[in-house]
N, C-alpha and C positions, 0 to 999 in steps of 0.2 A: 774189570777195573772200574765200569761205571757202576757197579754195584755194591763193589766196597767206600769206592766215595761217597755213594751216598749216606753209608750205614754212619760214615765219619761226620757228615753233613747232620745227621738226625744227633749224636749223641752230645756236637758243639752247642747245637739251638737252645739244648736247655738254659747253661748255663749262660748263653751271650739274652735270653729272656729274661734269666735271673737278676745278669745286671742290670737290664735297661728297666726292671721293675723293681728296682731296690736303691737307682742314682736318681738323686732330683738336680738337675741342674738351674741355675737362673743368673740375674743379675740384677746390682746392688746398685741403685744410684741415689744422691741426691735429690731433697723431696722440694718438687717446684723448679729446679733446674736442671734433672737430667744430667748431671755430673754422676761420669762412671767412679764409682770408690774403691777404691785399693789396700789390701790389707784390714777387709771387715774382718772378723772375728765372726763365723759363725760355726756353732755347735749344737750338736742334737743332743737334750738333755735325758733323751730314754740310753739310748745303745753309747754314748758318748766319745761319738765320732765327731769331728772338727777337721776347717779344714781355711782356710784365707780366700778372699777373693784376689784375682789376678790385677793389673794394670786398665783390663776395661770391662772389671768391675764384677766378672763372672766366677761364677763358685760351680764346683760339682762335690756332692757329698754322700755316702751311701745312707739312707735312712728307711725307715718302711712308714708307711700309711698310721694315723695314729699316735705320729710322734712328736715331740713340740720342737723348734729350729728356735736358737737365739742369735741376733743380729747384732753387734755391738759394736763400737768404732768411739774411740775418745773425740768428743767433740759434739756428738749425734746423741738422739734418742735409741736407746735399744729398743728394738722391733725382736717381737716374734709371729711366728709362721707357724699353723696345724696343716699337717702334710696330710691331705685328704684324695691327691691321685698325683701324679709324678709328671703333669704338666710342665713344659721351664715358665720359672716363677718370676717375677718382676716385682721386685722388694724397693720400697722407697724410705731414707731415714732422715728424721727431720734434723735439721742444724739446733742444737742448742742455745740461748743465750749465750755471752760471753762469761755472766757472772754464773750461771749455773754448769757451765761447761767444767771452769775451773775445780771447783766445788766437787762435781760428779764424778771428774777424774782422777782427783786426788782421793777421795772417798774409794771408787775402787782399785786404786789400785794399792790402797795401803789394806785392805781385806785381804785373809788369810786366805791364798791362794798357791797349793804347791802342784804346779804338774805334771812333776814327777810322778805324783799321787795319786793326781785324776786322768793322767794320758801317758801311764806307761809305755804302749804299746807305740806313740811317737817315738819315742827314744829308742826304742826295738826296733823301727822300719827305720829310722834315720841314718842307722849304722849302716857302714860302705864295708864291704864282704870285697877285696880284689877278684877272686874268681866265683862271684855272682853275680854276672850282670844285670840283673832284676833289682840289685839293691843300687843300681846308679840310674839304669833308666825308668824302671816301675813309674806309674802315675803314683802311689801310695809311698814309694821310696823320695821323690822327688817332694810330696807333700807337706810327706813328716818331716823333712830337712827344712821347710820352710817354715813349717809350723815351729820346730825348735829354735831356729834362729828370733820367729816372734816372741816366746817365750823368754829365750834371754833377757829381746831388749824391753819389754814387759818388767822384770825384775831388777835390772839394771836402773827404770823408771822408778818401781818403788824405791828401792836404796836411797834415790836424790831426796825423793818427795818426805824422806823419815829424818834428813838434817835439814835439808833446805822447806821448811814450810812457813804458814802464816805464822805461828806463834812465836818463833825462833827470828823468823825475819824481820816482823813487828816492832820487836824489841830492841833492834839495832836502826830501826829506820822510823821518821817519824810518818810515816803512813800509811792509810787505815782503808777499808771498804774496797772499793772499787781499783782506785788508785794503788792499791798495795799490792792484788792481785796484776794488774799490770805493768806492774817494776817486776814482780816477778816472772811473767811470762816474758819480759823483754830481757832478763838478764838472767834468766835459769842457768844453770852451772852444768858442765857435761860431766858423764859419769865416771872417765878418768879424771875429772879433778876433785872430784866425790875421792875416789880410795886412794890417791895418792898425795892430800894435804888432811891437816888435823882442822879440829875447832878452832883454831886459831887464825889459821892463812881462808878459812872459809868469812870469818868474820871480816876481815881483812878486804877479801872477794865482794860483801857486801858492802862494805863501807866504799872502796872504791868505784863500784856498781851506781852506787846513789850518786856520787857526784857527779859521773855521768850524765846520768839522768837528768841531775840539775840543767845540766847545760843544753836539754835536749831542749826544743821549739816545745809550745804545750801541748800543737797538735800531733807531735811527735812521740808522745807522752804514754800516748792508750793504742790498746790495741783496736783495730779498724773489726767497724760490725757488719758481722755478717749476714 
């Protein structure tokens, strides 16, 4: 008996090597303060594996040596990582300005991005199987379900960001630069009132939006710098 265990002991090793030579684990914080970040976006742009950081900031992802890691978070600078041994990594992203943040995030996220296209194989692990239970508890089943749900609200973001932006808002509101980006981040519109009103009730939304605004204190006005 103790020598069939063992043959069973030799033939697990490889593959539990495999893993812990193939997962880099780490964690995402805040650059200067040490604030854990949640919901990074990071993806290995060779093998195109992806996966979210947790609530205190931690990611596990399977990559190999040689491969580049992108770190991205609306808000932040994207970081990247060369995976050069499978230490756990301690990634920091710096905050953006408030005027380049705006800017940055609307830029990507109005880029043609379908990932269906580039992460089919989420959409493959995400699906629940009643008698598999690998597709409800797996680390990879649990992932991809989070990963998709990102993915939605990612898309749901661009749709606002293609009615609701500077140039269209501009033109209904007298305010420019700075100030204009800040009405909009204080009154962005949620994405069921995106698909359930026309151009019409949206202009409507704007115009009501500003007089608000009006009535806010100045210092009320802008968004607080971070």
């Amino acid at each position: 008996m103790k020598f069939k265990f063992t043959i069973i002991l030799f033939l697990l090793l490889p593959g539990s090597v495999l893993f812990a030579q193939t997962t880099l684990k780490g964690v995402v914080v805040e650059s200067g303060g040490g604030l854990k970040l949640e919901n990074v976006f990071v993806r290995d742009l060779t093998n195109k594996q992806a996966t979210l950081t947790d609530k205190a900031g931690k990611f596990l992802i399977n990559t190999e040596t040689g491969h580049i890691l992108v770190f991205s978070l609306p808000g932040y600078t994207a970081d990247t990582l060369y995976v050069i041994n499978f230490a756990q990594q301690h990634v920091e992203l710096k905050i953006q300005p408030i005027a380049l943040r705006e800017v940055n995030i609307t830029a990507t996220r109005t880029n043609s991005f379908d990932p269906h296209k580039e992460y089919p194989d989420v959409y493959e692990k995400a699906k629940v199987i009643p008698l598999s239970p690998s597709t409800w508890f797996s680390r990879d089943a649990k992932n991809a379900r989070k990963l998709k749900k990102y993915f939605q609200s990612e898309a749901e973001e661009r749709q606002i960001d293609k009615v609701f932006n500077r140039a269209y808002v501009g033109s209904l509101v007298p305010l420019k630069g700075q100030d204009l980006e800040d009405f909009m981040s204080l009154y962005r519109p949620p994405y069921k009132f995106i698909v359930s009103n026309n151009s019409e009730s949206l202009a409507v939304y704007i115009s009501d939006s500003f007089k608000k605004y009006k009535d806010l204190p100045v210092e009320k006005r802008h968004l607080q710098s971070l």
